[in-house]
MINUZA-368503 format. One line per field, with one value per residue (C-alpha): residue in three letters; x negated, y negated, z negated. Coordinates in Angstrom, 3 decimals. Layout:
type: Ala:...
x: X:...
y: Y:...
z: Z:...
END
This chain:
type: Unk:Unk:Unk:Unk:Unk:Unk:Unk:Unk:Unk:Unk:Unk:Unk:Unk:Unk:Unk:Unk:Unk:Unk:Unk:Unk:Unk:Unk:Unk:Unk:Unk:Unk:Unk:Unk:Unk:Unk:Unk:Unk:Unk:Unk:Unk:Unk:Unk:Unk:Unk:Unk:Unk:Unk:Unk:Unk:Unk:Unk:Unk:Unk:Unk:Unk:Unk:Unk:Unk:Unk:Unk:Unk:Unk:Unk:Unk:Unk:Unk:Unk:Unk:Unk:Unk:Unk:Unk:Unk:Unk:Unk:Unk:Unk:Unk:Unk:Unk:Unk:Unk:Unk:Unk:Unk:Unk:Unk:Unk:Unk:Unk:Unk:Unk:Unk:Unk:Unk:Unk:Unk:Unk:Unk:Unk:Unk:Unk:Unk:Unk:Unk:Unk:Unk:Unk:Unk:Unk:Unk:Unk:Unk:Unk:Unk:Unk:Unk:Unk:Unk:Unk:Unk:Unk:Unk:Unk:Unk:Unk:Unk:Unk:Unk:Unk:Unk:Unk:Unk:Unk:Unk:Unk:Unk:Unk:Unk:Unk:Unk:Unk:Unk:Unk:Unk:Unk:Unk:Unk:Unk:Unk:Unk:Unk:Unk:Unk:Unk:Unk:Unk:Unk:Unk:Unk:Unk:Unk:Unk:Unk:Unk:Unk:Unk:Unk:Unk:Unk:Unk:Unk:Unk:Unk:Unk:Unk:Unk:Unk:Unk:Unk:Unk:Unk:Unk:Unk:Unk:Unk:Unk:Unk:Unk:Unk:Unk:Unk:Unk:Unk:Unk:Unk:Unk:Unk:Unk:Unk:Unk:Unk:Unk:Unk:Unk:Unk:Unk:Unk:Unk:Unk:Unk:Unk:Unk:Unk:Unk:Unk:Unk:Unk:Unk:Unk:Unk:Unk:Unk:Unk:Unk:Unk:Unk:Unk:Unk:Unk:Unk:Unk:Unk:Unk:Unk:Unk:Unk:Unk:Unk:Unk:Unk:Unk:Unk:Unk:Unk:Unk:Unk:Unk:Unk:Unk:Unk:Unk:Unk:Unk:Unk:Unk:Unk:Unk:Unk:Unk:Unk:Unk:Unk:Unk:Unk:Unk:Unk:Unk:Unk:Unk:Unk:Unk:Unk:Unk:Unk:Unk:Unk:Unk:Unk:Unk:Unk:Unk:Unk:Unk:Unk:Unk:Unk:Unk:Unk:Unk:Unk:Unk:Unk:Unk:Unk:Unk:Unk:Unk:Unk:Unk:Unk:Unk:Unk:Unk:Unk:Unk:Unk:Unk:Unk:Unk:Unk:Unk:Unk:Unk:Unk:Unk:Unk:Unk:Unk:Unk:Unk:Unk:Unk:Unk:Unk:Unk:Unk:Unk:Unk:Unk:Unk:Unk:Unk:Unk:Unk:Unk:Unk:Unk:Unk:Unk:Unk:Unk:Unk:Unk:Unk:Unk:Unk:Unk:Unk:Unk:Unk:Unk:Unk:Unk:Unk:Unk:Unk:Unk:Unk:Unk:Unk:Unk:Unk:Unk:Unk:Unk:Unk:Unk:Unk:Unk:Unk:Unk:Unk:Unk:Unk:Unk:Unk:Unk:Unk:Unk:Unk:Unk:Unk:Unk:Unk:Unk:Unk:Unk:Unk:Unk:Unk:Unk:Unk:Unk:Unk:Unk:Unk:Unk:Unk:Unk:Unk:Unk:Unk:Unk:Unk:Unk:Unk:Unk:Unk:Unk:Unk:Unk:Unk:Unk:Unk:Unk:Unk:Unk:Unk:Unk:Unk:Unk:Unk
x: -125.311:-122.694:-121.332:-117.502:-114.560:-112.633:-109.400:-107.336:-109.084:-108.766:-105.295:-104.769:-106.148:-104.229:-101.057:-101.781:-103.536:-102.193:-98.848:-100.075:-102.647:-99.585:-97.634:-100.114:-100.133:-97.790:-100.273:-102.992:-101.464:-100.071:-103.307:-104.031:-106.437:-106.536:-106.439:-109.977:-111.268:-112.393:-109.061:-107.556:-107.212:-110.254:-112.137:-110.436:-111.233:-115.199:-115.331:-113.499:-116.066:-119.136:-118.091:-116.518:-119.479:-122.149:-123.969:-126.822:-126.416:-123.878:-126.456:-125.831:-122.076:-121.855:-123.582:-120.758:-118.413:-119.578:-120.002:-117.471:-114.988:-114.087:-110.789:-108.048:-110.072:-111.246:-115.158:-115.144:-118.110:-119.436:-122.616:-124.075:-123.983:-120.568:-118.777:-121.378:-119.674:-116.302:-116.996:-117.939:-114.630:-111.652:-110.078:-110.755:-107.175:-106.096:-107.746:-106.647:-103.103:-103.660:-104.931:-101.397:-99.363:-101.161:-101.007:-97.929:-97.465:-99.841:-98.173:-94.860:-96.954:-98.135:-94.951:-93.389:-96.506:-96.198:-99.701:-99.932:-101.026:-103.221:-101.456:-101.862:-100.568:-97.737:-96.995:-97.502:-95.859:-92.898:-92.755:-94.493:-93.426:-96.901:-100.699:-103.302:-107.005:-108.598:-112.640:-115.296:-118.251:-120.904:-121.877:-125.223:-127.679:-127.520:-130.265:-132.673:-133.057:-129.638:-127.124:-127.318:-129.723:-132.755:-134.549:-133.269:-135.685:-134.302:-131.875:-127.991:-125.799:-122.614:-120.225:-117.823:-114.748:-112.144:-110.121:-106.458:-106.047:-103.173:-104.498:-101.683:-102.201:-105.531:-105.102:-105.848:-103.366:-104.790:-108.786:-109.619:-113.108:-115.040:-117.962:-119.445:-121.283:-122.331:-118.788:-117.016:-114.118:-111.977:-111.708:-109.364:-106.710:-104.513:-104.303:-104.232:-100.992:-99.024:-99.212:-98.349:-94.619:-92.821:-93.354:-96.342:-99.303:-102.656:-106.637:-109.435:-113.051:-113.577:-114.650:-111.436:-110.674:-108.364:-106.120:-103.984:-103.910:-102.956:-99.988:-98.775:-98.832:-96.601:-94.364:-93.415:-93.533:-96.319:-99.211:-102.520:-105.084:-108.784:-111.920:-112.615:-116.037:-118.572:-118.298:-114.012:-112.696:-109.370:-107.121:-105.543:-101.897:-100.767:-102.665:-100.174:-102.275:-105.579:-107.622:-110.979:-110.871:-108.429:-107.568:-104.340:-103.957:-101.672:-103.577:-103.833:-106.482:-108.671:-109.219:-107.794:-105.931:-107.827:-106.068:-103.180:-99.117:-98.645:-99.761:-102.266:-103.045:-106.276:-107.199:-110.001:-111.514:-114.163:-116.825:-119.702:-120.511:-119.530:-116.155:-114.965:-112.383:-109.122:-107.118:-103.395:-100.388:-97.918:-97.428:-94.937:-97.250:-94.719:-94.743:-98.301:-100.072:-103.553:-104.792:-102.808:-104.508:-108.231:-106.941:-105.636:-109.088:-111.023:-109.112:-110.622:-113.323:-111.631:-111.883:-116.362:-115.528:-113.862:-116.636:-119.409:-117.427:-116.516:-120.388:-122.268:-120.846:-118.881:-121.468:-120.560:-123.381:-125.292:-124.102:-124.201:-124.034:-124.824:-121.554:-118.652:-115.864:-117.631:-118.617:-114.762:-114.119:-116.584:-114.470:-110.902:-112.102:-113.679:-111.122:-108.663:-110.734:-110.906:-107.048:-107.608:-109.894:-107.672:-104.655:-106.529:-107.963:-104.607:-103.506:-105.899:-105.495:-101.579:-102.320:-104.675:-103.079:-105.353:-104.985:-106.313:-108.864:-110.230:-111.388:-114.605:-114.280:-117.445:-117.382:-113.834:-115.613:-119.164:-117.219:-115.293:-118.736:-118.403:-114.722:-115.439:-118.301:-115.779:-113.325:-115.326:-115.911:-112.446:-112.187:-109.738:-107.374:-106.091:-108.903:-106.638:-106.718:-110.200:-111.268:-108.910:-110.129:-113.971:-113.545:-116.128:-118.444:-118.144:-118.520:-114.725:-113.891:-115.855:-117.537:-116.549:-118.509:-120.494:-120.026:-116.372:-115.112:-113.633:-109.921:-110.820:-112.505:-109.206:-107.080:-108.868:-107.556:-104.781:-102.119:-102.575:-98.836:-96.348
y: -154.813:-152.232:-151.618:-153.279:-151.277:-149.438:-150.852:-148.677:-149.883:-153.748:-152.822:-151.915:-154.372:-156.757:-155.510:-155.501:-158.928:-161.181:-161.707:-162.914:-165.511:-167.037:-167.280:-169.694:-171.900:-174.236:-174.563:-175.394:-177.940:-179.192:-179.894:-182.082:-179.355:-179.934:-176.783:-177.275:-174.520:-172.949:-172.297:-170.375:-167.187:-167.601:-167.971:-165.245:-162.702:-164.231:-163.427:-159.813:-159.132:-160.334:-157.972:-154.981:-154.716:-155.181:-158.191:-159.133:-162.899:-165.441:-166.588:-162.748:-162.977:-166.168:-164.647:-161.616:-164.198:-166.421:-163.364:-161.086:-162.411:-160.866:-158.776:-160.441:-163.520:-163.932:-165.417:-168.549:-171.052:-172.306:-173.281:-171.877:-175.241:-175.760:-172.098:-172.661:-176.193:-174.824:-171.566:-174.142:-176.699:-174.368:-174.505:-171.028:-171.034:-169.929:-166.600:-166.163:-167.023:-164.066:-161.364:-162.172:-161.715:-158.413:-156.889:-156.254:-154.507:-152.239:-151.861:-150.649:-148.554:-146.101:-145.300:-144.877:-141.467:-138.103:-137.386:-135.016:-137.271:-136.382:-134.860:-137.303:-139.991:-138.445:-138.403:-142.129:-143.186:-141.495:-143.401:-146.424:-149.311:-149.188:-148.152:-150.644:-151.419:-155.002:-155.493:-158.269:-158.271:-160.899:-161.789:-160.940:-163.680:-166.365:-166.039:-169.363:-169.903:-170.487:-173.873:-175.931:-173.533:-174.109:-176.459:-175.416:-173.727:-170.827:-168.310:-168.972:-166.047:-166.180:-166.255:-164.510:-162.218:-160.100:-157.738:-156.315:-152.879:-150.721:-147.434:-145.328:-147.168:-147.782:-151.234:-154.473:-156.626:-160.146:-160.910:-164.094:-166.426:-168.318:-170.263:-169.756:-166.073:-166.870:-166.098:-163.486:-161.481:-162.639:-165.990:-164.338:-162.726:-165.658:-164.696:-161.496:-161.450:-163.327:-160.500:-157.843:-156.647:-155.193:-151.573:-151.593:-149.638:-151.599:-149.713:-152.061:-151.481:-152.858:-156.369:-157.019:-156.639:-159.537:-158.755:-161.930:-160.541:-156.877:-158.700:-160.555:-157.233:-155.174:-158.115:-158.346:-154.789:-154.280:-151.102:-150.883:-148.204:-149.066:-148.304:-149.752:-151.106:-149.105:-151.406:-151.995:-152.081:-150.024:-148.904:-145.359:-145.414:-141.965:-139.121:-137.765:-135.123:-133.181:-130.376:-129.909:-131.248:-134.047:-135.907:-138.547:-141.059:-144.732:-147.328:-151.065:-152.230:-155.498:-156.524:-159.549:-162.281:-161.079:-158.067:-157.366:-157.317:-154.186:-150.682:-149.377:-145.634:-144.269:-141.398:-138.985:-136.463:-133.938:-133.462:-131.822:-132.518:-136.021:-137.709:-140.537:-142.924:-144.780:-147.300:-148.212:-149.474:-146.275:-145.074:-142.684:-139.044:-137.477:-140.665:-140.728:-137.172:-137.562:-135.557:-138.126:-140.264:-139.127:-138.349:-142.081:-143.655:-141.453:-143.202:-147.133:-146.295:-146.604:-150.005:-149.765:-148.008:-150.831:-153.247:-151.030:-150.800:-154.423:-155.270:-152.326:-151.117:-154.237:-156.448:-158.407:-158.513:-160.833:-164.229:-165.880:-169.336:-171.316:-173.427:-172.753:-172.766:-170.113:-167.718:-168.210:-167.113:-164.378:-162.806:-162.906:-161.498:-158.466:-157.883:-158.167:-155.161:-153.242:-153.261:-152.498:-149.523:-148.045:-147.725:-145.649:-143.192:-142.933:-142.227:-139.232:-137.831:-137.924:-135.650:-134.265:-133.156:-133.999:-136.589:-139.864:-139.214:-136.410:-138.766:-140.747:-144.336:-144.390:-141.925:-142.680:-146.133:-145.022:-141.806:-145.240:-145.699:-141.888:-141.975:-145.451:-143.563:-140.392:-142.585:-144.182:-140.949:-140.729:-137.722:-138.928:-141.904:-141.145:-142.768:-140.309:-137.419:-137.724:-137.976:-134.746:-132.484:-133.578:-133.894:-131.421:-132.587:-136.171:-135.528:-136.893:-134.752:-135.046:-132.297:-130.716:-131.487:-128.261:-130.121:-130.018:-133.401:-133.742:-133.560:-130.241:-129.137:-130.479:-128.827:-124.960:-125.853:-128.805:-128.408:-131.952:-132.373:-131.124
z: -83.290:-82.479:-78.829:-78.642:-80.121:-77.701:-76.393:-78.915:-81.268:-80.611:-79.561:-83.473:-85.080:-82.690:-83.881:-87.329:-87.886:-84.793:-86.352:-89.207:-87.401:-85.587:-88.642:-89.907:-87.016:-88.513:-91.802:-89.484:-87.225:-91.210:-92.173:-88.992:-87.524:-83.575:-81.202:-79.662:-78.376:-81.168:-82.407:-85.459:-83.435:-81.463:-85.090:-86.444:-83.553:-83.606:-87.973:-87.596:-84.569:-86.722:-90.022:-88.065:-85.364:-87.934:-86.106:-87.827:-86.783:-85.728:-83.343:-81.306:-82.478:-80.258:-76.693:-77.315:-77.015:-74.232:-72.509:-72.404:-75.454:-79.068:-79.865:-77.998:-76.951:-73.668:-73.184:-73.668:-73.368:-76.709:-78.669:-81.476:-83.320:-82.468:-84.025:-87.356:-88.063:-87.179:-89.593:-92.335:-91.559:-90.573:-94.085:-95.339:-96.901:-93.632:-93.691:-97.153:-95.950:-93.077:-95.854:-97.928:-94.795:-93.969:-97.548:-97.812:-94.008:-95.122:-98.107:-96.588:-93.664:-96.123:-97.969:-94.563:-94.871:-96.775:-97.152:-100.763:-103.503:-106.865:-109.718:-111.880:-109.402:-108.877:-112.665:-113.156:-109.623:-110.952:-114.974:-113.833:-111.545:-109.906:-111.256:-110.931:-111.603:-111.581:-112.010:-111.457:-109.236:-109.057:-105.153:-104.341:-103.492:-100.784:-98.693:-99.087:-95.203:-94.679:-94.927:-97.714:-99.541:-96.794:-99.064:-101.908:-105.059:-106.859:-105.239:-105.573:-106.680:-103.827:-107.053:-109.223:-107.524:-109.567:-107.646:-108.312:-106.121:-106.069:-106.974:-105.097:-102.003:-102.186:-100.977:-102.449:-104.042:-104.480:-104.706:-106.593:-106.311:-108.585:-107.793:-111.169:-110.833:-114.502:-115.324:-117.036:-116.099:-118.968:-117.018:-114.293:-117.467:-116.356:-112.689:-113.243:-115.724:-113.350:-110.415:-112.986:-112.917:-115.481:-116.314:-114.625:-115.703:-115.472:-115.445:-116.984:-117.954:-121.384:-120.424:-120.287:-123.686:-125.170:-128.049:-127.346:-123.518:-125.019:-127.187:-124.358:-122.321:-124.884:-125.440:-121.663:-120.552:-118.862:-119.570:-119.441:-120.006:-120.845:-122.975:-126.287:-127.447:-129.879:-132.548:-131.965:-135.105:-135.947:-138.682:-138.463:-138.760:-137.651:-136.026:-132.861:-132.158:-133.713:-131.982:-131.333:-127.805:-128.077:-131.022:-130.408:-133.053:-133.139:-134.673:-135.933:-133.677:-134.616:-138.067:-139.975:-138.072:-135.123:-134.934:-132.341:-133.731:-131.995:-132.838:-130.339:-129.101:-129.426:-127.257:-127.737:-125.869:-125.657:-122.474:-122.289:-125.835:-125.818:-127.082:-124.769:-126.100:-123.593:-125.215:-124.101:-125.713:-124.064:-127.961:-126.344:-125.541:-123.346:-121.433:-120.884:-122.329:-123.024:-119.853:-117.781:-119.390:-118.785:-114.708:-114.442:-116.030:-113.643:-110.618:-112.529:-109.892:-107.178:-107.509:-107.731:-104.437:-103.107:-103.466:-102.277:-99.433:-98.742:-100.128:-98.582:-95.572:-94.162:-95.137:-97.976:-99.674:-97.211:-96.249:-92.539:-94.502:-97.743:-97.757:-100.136:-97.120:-95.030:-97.783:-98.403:-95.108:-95.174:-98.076:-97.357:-93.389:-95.188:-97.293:-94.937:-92.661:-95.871:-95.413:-91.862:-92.680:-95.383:-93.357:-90.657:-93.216:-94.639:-90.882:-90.305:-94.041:-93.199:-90.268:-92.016:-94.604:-97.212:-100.180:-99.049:-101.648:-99.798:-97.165:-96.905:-95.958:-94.493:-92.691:-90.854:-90.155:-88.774:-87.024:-84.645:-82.692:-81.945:-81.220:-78.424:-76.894:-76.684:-74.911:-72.613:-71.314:-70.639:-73.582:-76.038:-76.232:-80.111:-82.622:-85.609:-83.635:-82.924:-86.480:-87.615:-84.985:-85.500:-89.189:-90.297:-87.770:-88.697:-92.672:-92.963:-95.891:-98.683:-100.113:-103.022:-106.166:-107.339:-111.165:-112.645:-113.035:-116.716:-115.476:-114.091:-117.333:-119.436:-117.272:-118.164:-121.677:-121.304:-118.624:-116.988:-117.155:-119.820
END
């Protein structure tokens, strides 16, 4: 378990997430929830403690508390029994409630920032409405010894969860669950399309492909970029563009009644001996030029980085309990520190200097222990500071990769922008 935040730390995270606990006060007395002493923002201090300070057990989580208290609650005496039955009944809505209220704070904090941004970002933040990615990750496996799953057989997958993130911002903009981890990703198209705005420009991996979705996209406005499928089947209309690195054609994509109404782009292009193909509906080149193109697709993995994140290093990918309600809870708290954790790396790469992509989230979040144990020593008060002037020390800044990335390669031969 890792020692307590410091105070500047809590004092943060107070500010950006108490608000938003208050605000839902009314939904909770609404729902005829009494104020015990395990309250809404007691709970919600005791889940952000659990995920953030990487306690292996509620059972440890629970002498923190009775001890010396979490965040901004003061110790209070409680039983182990008695917070596992409240994490399973507080109606995990409420959390969910808290991550929308918080979203779109963090939204406005990092416009209010002038941190550079990529080249390509800047291109489609400037002839889009906003860039986004969505993906699907299946939860990893309950463990058998807890909840409902103790005397259960075979393992239980922790279910299905598609994620919309804003790839400017880096910030999530509305997480979905399923139950079902059997599932694919094509069952969240409906939830998706409703948070899309117009003239919007949306990344997908091709699991998402849907030629009713893609008709539905071009009819309303709305973009997407994505890969097509080996065996996709496609009629060339008109070739855009033919050399012997890119190759830019609009096409009839689908076959029969199958296929979509609209015409379809087809990009193509050459790396390291290998063609790799984008799809997207922007039949307009100048609009979106085929290195643009390759650039944006590269940033789809923001979004793996995202869950390995929320999974790996925040803990995700194991469980505290079997029961639907508190793996709900689980998910929208870690998201909603994801948030948390994004808006301080954006904070030190704006006084950095840097692109936030520069920046490791890892290493921002496992250079906090050294930043408490620096101000308990009275050394520092400023968690950003501390992280820009230890940067190199602390592996903040990512090394640079010895192996051109294709947009690099493109860009000896293509000008990334016209």
């Amino acid at each position: 378990m890792a020692a307590p935040p410091s105070a500047v730390i809590e004092q943060r995270m107070e500010e950006l997430i108490h608000p938003a606990i208050y605000a839902q006060l009314d939904t909770f007395r609404a729902m005829g929830l009494r104020a015990r002493v395990l309250t809404l923002p007691v709970m919600t201090a005791f889940v952000l403690s659990l995920i953030w300070r990487q306690v292996g057990a509620i059972s440890e989580a629970v002498r923190a508390l009775n001890r010396e208290g979490l965040l901004w609650t003061n110790a209070v005496t409680v039983s182990q029994a008695g917070v596992s039955q409240r994490l399973n009944s507080l109606p995990a809505v409420l959390f969910e409630n808290i991550l929308s209220v918080v979203l779109p704070q963090m939204q406005a904090r990092w416009y209010k920032r002038t941190r550079p941004l990529p080249e390509a970002i800047q291109w489609a933040h400037t002839h889009f409405s906003g860039v986004l990615v969505v993906d699907g990750s299946t939860l990893d496996g309950l463990v058998r010894k807890v909840g409902l799953l103790r005397d259960g057989g075979q393992g239980v997958l922790g279910g299905h969860i598609a994620a919309l993130l804003d790839v400017v911002t880096r910030l999530p903009v509305r997480i979905w669950y399923d139950a079902d981890a059997q599932g694919s990703d094509q069952q969240f198209w409906e939830r998706i399309s409703r948070q899309l705005v117009a003239n919007c420009l949306l990344l997908m991996d091709s699991g998402f492909l849907n030629y009713t979705i893609f008709d539905q996209l071009t009819n309303s406005g709305r973009f997407f970029i994505t890969r097509p499928k080996s065996n996709t089947a496609f009629r060339v209309q008109t070739v855009l563009r033919q050399s012997t690195t890119v190759h830019d054609r609009l096409i009839r994509l689908g076959a029969g009644k199958s296929a979509c109404t609209h015409p379809m782009r087809l990009v193509e292009i050459l790396w390291h001996g290998k063609w790799y193909r984008y799809l997207t509906h922007v039949t307009d080149a100048q609009r979106l030029p085929p290195a643009v193109i390759l650039a944006l697709y590269v940033q789809r993995w923001r979004i793996e980085d995202a869950f390995n994140t929320v999974k790996r290093l925040l803990g995700l990918a194991y469980f505290w309990t079997g029961a639907l309600n508190g793996i709900l809870v689980q998910l929208w708290a870690t998201w909603l520190l994801f948030a948390v954790l994004v808006d301080l790396t954006d904070d030190v790469a704006q006084l950095i200097d840097l692109p936030f992509q520069a920046l490791s989230l890892d290493m921002v979040f496992r250079g906090l222990s050294h930043f408490t144990y620096a101000y308990q020593r009275g050394l520092t008060d400023d968690p950003v500071r501390y992280l820009v002037e230890n940067a190199p020390l602390l592996g903040i800044v990512k090394r640079k990769r010895k192996i051109r990335s294709p947009v690099e390669l493109l860009r000896l031969t293509v000008p990334i922008l016209p």
